[in-house]
GUKOLKOL-104557 format. One record per residue (C-alpha): residue in three letters; x, y, z. Coordinates in nm, 2 decimals, m for minus. Example, Ala and Ser with C-alpha at 12.3 -4.5 7.8 and 13.67 -1.06 7.14 Angstrom:
2
+------+--------+--------+--------+
! code !     xx !     yy !     zz !
+------+--------+--------+--------+
!  ALA !   1.23 !  m0.45 !   0.78 !
!  SER !   1.37 !  m0.11 !   0.71 !
+------+--------+--------+--------+
This chain:
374
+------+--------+--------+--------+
! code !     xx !     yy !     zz !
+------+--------+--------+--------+
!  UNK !  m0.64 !   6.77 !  10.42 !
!  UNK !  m0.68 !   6.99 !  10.72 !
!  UNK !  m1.01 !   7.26 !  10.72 !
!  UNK !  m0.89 !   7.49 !  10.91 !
!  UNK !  m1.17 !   7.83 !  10.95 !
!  UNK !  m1.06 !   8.19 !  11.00 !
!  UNK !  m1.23 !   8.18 !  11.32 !
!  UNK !  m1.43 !   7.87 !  11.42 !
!  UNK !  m1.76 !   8.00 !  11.66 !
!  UNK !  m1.92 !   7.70 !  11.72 !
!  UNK !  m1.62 !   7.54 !  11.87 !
!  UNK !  m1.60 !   7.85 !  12.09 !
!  UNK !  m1.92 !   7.80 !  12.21 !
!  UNK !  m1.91 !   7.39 !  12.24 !
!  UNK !  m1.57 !   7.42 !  12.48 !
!  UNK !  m1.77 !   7.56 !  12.73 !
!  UNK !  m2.12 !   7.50 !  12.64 !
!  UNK !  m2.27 !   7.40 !  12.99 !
!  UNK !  m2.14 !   7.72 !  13.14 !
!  UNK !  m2.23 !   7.93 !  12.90 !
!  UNK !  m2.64 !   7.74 !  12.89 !
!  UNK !  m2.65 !   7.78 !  13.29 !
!  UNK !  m2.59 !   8.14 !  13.32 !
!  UNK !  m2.79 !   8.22 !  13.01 !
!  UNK !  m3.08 !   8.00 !  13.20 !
!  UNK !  m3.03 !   8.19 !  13.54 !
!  UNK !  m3.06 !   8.51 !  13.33 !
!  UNK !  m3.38 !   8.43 !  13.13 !
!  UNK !  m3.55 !   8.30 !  13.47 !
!  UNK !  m3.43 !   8.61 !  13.72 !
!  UNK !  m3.66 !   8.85 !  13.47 !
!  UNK !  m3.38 !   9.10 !  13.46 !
!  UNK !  m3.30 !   9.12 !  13.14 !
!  UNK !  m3.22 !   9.53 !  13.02 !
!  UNK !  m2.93 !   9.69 !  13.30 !
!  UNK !  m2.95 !   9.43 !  13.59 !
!  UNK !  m2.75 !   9.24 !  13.81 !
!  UNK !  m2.51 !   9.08 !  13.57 !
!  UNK !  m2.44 !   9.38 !  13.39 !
!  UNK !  m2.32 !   9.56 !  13.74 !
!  UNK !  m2.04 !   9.26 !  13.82 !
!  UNK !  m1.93 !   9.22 !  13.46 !
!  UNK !  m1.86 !   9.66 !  13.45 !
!  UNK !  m1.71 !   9.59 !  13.84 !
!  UNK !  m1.52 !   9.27 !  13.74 !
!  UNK !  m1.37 !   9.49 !  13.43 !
!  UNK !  m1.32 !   9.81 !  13.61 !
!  UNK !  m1.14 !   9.60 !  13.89 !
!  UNK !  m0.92 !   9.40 !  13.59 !
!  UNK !  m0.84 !   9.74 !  13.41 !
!  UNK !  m0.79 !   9.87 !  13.76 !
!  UNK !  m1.04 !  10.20 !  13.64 !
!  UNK !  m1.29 !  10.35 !  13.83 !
!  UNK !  m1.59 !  10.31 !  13.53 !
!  UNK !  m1.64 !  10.05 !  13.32 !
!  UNK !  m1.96 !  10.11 !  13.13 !
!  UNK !  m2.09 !   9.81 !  12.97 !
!  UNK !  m2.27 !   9.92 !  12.63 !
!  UNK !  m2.43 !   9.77 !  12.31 !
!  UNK !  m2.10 !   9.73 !  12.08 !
!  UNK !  m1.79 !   9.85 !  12.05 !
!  UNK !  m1.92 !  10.14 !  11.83 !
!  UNK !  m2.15 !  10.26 !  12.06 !
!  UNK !  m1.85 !  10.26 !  12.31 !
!  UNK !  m1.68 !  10.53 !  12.09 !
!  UNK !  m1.98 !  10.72 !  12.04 !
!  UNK !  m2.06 !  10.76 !  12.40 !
!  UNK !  m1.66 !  10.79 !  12.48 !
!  UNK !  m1.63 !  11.04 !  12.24 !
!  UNK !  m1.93 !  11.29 !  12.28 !
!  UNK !  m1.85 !  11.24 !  12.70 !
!  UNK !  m1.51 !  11.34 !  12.66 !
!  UNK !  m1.62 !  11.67 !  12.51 !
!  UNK !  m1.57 !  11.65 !  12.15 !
!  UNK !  m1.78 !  11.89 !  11.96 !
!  UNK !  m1.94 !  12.01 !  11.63 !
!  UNK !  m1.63 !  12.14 !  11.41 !
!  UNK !  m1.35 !  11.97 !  11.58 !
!  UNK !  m1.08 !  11.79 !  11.44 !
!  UNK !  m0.99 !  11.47 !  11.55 !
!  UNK !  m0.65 !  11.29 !  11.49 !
!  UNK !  m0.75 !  10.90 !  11.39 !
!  UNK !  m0.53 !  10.62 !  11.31 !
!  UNK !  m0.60 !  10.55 !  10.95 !
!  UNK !  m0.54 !  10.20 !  10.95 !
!  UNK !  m0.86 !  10.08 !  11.16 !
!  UNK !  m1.26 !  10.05 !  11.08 !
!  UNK !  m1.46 !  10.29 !  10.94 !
!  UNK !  m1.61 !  10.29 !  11.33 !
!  UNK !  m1.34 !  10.49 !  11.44 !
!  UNK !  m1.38 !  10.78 !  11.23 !
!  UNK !  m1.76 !  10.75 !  11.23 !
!  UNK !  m1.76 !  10.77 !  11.62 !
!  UNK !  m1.61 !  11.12 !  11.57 !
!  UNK !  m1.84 !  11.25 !  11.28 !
!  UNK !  m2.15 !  11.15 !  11.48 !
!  UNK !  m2.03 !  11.36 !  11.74 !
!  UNK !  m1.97 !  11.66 !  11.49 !
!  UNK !  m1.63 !  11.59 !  11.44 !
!  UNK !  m1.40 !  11.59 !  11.15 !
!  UNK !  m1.18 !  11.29 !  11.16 !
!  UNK !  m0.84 !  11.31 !  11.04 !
!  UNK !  m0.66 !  11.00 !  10.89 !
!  UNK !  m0.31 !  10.94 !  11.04 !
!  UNK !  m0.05 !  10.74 !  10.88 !
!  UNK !   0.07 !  10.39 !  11.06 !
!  UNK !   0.41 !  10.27 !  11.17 !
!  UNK !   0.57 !   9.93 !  11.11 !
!  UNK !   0.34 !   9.83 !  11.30 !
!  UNK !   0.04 !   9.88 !  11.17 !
!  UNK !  m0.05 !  10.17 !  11.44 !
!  UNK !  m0.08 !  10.49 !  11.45 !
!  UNK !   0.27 !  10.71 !  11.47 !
!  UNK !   0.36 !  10.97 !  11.71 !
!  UNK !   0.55 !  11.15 !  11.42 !
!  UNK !   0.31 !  11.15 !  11.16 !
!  UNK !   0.00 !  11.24 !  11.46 !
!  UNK !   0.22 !  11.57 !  11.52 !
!  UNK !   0.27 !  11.63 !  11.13 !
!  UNK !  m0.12 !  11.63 !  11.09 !
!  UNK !  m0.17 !  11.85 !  11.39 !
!  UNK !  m0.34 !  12.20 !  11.32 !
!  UNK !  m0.49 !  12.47 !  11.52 !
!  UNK !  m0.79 !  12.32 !  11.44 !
!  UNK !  m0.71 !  11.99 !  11.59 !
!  UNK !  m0.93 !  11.92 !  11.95 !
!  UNK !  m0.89 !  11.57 !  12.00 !
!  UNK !  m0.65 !  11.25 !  11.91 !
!  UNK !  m0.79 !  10.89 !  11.85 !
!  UNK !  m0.49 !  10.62 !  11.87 !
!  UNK !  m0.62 !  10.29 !  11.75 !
!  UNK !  m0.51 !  10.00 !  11.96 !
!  UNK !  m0.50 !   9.74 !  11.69 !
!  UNK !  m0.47 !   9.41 !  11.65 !
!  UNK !  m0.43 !   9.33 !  12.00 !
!  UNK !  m0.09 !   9.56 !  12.05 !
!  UNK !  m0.10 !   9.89 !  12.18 !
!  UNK !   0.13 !  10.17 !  11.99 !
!  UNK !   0.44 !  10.34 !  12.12 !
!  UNK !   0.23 !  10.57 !  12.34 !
!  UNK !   0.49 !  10.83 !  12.44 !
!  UNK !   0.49 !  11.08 !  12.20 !
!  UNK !   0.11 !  11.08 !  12.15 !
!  UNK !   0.09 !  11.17 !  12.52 !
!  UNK !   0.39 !  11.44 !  12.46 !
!  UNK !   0.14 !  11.58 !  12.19 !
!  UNK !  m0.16 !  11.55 !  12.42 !
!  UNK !  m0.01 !  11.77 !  12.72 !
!  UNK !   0.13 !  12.03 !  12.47 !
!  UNK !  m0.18 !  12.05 !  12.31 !
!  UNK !  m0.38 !  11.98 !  12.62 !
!  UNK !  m0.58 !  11.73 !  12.34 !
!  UNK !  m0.93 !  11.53 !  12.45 !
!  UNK !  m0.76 !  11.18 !  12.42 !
!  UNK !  m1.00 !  10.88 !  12.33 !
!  UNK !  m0.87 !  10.56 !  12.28 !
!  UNK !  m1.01 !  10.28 !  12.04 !
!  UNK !  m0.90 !   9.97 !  12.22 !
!  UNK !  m1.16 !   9.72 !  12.06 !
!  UNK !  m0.88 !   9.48 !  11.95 !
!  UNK !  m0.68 !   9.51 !  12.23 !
!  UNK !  m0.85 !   9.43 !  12.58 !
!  UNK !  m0.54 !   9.33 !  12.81 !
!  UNK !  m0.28 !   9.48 !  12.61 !
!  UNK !  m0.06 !   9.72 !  12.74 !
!  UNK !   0.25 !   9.97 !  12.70 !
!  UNK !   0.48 !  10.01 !  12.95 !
!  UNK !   0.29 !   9.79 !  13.18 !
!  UNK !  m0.02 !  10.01 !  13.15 !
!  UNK !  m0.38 !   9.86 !  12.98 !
!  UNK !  m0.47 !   9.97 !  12.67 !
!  UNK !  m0.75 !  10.25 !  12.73 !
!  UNK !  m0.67 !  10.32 !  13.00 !
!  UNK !  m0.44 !  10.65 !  12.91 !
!  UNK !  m0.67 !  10.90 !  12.83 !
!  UNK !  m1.02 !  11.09 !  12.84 !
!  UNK !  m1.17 !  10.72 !  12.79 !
!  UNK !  m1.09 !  10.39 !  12.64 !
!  UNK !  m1.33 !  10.15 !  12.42 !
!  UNK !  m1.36 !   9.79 !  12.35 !
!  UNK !  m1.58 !   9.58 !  12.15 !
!  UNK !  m1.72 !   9.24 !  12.25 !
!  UNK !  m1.78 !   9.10 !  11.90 !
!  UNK !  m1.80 !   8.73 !  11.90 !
!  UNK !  m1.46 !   8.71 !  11.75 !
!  UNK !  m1.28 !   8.96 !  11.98 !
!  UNK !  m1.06 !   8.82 !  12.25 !
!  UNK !  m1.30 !   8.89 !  12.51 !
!  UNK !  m1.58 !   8.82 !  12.27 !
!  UNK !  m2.02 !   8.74 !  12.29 !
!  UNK !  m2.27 !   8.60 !  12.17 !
!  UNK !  m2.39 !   8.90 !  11.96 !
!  UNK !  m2.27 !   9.25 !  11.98 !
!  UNK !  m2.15 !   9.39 !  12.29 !
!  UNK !  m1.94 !   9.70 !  12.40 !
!  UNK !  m1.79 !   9.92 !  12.68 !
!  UNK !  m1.61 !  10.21 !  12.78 !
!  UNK !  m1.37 !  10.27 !  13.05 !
!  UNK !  m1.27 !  10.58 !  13.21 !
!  UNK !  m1.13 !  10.73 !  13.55 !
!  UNK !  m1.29 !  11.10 !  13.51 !
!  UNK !  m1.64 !  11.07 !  13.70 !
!  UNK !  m1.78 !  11.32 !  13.44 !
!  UNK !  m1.71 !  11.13 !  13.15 !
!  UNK !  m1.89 !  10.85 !  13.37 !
!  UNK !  m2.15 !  11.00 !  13.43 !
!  UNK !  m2.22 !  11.17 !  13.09 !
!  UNK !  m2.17 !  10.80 !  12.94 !
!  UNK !  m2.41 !  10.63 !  13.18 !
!  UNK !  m2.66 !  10.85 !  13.05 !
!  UNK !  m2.55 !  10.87 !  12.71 !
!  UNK !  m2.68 !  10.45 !  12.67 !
!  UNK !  m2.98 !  10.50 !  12.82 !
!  UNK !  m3.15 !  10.78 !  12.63 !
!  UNK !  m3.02 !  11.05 !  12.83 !
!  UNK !  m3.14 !  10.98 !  13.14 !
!  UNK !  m2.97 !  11.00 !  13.46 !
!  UNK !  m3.00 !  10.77 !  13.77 !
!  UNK !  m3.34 !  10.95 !  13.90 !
!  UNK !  m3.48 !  10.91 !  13.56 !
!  UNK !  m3.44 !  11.29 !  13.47 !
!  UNK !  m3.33 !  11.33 !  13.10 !
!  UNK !  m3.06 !  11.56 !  13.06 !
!  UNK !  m2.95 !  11.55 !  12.73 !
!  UNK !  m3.06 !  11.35 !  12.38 !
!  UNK !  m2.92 !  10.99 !  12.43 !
!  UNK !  m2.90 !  10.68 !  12.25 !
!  UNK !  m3.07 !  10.33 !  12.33 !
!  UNK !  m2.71 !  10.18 !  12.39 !
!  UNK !  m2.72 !   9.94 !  12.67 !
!  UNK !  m2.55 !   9.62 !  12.71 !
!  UNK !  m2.80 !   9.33 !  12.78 !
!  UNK !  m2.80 !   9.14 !  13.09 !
!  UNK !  m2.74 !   8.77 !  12.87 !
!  UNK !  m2.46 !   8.89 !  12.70 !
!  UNK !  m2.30 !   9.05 !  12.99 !
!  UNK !  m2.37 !   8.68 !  13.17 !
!  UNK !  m2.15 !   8.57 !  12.91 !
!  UNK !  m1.84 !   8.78 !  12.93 !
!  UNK !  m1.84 !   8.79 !  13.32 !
!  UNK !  m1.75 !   8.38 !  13.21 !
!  UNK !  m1.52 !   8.42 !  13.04 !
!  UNK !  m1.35 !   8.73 !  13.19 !
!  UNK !  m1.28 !   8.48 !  13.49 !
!  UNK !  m1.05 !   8.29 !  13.26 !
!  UNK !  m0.95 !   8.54 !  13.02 !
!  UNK !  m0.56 !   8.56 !  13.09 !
!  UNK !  m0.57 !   8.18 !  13.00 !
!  UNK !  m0.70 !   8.25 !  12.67 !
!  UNK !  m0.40 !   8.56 !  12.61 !
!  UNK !  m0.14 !   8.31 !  12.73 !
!  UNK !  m0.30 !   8.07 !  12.47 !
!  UNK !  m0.28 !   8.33 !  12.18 !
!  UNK !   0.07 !   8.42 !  12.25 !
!  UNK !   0.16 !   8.05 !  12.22 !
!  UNK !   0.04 !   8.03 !  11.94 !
!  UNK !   0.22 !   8.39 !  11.80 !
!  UNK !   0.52 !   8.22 !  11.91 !
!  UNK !   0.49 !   7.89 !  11.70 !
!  UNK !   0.44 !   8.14 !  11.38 !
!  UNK !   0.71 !   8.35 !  11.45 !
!  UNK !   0.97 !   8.06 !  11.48 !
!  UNK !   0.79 !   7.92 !  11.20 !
!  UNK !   0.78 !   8.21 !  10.94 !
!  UNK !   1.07 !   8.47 !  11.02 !
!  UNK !   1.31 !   8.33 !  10.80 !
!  UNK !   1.07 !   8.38 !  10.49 !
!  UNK !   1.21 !   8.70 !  10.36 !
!  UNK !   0.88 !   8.72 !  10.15 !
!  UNK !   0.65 !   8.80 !  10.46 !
!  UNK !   0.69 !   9.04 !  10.71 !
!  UNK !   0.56 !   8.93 !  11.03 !
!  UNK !   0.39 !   9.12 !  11.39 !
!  UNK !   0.62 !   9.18 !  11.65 !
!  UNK !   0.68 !   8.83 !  11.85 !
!  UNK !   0.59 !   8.79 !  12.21 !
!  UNK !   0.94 !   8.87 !  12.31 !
!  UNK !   1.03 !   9.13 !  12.10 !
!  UNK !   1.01 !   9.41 !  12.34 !
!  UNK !   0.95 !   9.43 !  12.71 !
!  UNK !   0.78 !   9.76 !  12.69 !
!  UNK !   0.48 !   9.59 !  12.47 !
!  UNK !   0.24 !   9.34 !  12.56 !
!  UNK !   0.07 !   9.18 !  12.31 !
!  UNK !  m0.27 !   8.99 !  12.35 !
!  UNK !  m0.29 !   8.90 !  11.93 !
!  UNK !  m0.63 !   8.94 !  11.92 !
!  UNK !  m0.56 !   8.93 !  11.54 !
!  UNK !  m0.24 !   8.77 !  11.37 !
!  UNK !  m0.17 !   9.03 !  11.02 !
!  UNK !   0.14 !   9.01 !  10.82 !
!  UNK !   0.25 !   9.16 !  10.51 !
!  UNK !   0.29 !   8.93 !  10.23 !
!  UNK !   0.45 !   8.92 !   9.87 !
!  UNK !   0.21 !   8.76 !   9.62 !
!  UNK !  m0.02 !   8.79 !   9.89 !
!  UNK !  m0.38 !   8.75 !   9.67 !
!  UNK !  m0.20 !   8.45 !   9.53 !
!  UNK !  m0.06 !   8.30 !   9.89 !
!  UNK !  m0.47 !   8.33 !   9.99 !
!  UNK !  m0.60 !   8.12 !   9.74 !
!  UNK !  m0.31 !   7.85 !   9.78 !
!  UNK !  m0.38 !   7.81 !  10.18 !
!  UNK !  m0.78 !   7.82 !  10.09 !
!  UNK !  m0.72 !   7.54 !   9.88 !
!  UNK !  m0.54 !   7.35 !  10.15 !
!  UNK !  m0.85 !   7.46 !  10.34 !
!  UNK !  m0.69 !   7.72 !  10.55 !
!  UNK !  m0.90 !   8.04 !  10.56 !
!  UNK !  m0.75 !   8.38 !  10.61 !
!  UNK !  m0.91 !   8.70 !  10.52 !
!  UNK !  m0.85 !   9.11 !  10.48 !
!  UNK !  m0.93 !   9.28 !  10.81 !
!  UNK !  m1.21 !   9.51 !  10.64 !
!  UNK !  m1.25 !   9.43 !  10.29 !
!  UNK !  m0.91 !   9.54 !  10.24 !
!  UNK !  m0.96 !   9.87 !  10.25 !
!  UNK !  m0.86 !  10.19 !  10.54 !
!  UNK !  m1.07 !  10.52 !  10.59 !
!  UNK !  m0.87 !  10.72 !  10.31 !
!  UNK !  m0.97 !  10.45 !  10.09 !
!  UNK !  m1.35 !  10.50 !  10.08 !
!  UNK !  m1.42 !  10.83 !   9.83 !
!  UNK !  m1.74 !  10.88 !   9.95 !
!  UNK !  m1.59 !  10.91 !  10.31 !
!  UNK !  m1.39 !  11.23 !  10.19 !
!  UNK !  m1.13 !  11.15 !  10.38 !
!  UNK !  m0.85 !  11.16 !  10.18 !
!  UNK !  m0.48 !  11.24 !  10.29 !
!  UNK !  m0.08 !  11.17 !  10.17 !
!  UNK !  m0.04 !  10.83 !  10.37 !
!  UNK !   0.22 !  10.63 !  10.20 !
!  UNK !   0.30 !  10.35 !  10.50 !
!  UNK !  m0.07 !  10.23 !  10.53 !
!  UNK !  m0.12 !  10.25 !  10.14 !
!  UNK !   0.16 !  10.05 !  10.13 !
!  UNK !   0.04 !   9.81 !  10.38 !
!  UNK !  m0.32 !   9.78 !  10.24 !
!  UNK !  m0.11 !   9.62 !   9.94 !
!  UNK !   0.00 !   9.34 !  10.13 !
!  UNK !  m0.19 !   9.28 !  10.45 !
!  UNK !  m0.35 !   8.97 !  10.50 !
!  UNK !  m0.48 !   8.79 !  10.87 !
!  UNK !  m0.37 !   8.39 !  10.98 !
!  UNK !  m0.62 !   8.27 !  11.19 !
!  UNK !  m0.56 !   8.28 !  11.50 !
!  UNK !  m0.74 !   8.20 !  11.84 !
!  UNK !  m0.76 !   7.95 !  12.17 !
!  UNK !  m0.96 !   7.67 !  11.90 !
!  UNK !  m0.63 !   7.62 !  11.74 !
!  UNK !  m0.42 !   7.38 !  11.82 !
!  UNK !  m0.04 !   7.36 !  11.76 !
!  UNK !  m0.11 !   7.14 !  11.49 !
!  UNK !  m0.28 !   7.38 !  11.30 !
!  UNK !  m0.05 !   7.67 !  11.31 !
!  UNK !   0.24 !   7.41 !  11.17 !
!  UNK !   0.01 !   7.31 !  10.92 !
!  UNK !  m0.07 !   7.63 !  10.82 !
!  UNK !   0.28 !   7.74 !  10.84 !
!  UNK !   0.39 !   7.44 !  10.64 !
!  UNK !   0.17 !   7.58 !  10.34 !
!  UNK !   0.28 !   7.92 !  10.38 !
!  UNK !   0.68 !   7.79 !  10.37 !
!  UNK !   0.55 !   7.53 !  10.10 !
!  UNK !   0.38 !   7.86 !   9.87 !
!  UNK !   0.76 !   8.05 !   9.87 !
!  UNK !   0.96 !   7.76 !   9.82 !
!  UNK !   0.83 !   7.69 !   9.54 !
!  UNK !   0.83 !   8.05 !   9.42 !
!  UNK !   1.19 !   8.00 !   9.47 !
!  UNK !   1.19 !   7.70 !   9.30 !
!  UNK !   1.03 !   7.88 !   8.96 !
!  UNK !   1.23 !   8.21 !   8.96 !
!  UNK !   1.55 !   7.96 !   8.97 !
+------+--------+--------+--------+
């Protein structure tokens, strides 16, 4: 029997372990540890790759909202729109900055949708939060249409979906500002936490450079109250690695979306993501691989016992979902969805093997649900 982990770090690291040891080294020898020289070509190399103006590397991806989202001008008593099916991040990012974040019912896709963004709309509403899940980005015309009408602050949660785009344009890079996490299991993932924000206004730059270090501005004057949110020179060592080869790893996941797709779409049990070829408007990086699943808690335990590990992106649960959140709202897709969602593993330390074994288990679990209800 095959084990096969959700996500498999040590592998990660092993594939590439000389690399990743040398630059760590150069780092912990130069002394520059806090906002140095490694940090500077990793936001360049990023900037450059997004082609933005700012990239601005910070401490995680929920750090990057914060600072996205107070830069972009949210403020105290504002409603913002926020895609209801992501991490309770998302919404805290806004209530941090005095915000009042507003759930917002998914599509098929898991994302959020235009129509139901313009249903929860008020005269109250300041701002709009798509969440770029799972490594796709969501149909982003009529959230723009809604932004112009409304002349909306627009911040983008892209922590799943570095190198996705829509209509051949990068997830985060639409708006006021866009975010992504470094996580060690994000695409473009660490060795710790890790986080940046990208934007092309040089106010929201420079509001967001300051907002990571305390407040403080490039002459060291302090112009407003800050956070200690800076992204260390190690990890950033690490990324600018793997950012050099990070199209390779994409291409790798969407191989491997492929094999599932032609492996599971005839099971009328699942429903699966969108495949690599689906639509020429989308292009989708699969930082995570979620379907929806009949008999899903049961489907779990029979891949864990062929030691395949899977798991419910957050517990299982989305930001209505939490009482003591208060958050609450009439969103029957994502309630739905919450029923049903599970995650396959997927990342580059699979090999083809491993998604037909895991796919043979999956076909294996329905067949002979068939099999029984015959």
């Amino acid at each position: 029997m095959k084990k096969i982990p959700f996500f498999n770090y040590p592998a990660l690291f092993a594939e590439r372990e000389h690399e990743y040891m040398e630059v760590i080294q150069r780092v912990l020898r130069s002394g520059y540890y806090i906002m140095g020289p490694e940090l500077e070509a990793f936001e360049d190399e990023l900037a450059h790759y997004l082609g933005v103006k700012h990239v601005i590397g910070v401490a995680d991806g929920t750090m990057a909202l914060i600072c996205a989202v107070n830069a972009a001008g949210i403020s105290p008593g504002d409603e913002v729109l926020v895609s209801a099916h992501t991490f309770v991040a998302s919404a805290a990012a806004i209530h941090h900055c005095g915000g009042k974040p507003v759930p917002v019912d998914c599509g098929a896709d898991h994302l959020m949708c235009g129509k139901a963004a313009r249903a929860a709309a008020t005269h109250r509403t300041k701002g709009i939060m798509p969440v770029q899940l799972n490594g796709r980005t969501t149909n982003m015309d009529p959230i723009m249409e809604l932004v112009r009408e409304r002349q909306l602050v627009l911040v983008e949660d892209s922590c799943q979906a570095l190198g996705s785009s829509f209509d051949g344009r990068f997830a985060g890079t639409f708006g006021d500002a866009g975010t992504f996490s470094f996580y060690p299991s994000k695409t473009l993932g660490c060795f710790g936490d890790g986080g940046a924000l990208c934007t092309d206004d040089d106010d929201v730059a420079e509001k967001a450079r300051s907002l990571r270090d305390h407040g403080r501005t490039s002459d060291g004057e302090v112009s407003r109250f800050g956070y200690n949110a800076r992204l260390d020179n190690i990890q950033a060592a690490v990324l600018l690695v793997k950012l050099r080869t990070y199209d390779k790893d994409i291409a790798r996941r969407r191989e491997l979306a492929r094999i599932y797709d032609e492996r599971l779409s005839s099971i009328e049990s699942i429903d699966l993501p969108p495949s690599p070829d689906a639509d020429s408007r989308h292009f989708d990086i699969y930082q995570n691989y979620e379907i929806q699943a009949d008999n899903r808690d049961s489907l779990r335990q029979h891949l864990a016992d062929k030691g395949i590990g899977t798991i419910l992106q957050w517990g299982g649960k989305v930001l209505h979902q939490f009482p003591a959140l208060q958050m609450r709202g009439n969103l029957p897709n994502i309630d739905a969805v919450t029923k049903r969602f599970m995650m396959l593993p997927m990342n580059p330390s699979l090999a083809e093997d491993d998604i037909h074994y895991i796919s043979d288990h999956v076909e294996a679990f329905y067949s002979s649900k068939a099999k029984r209800r015959a």
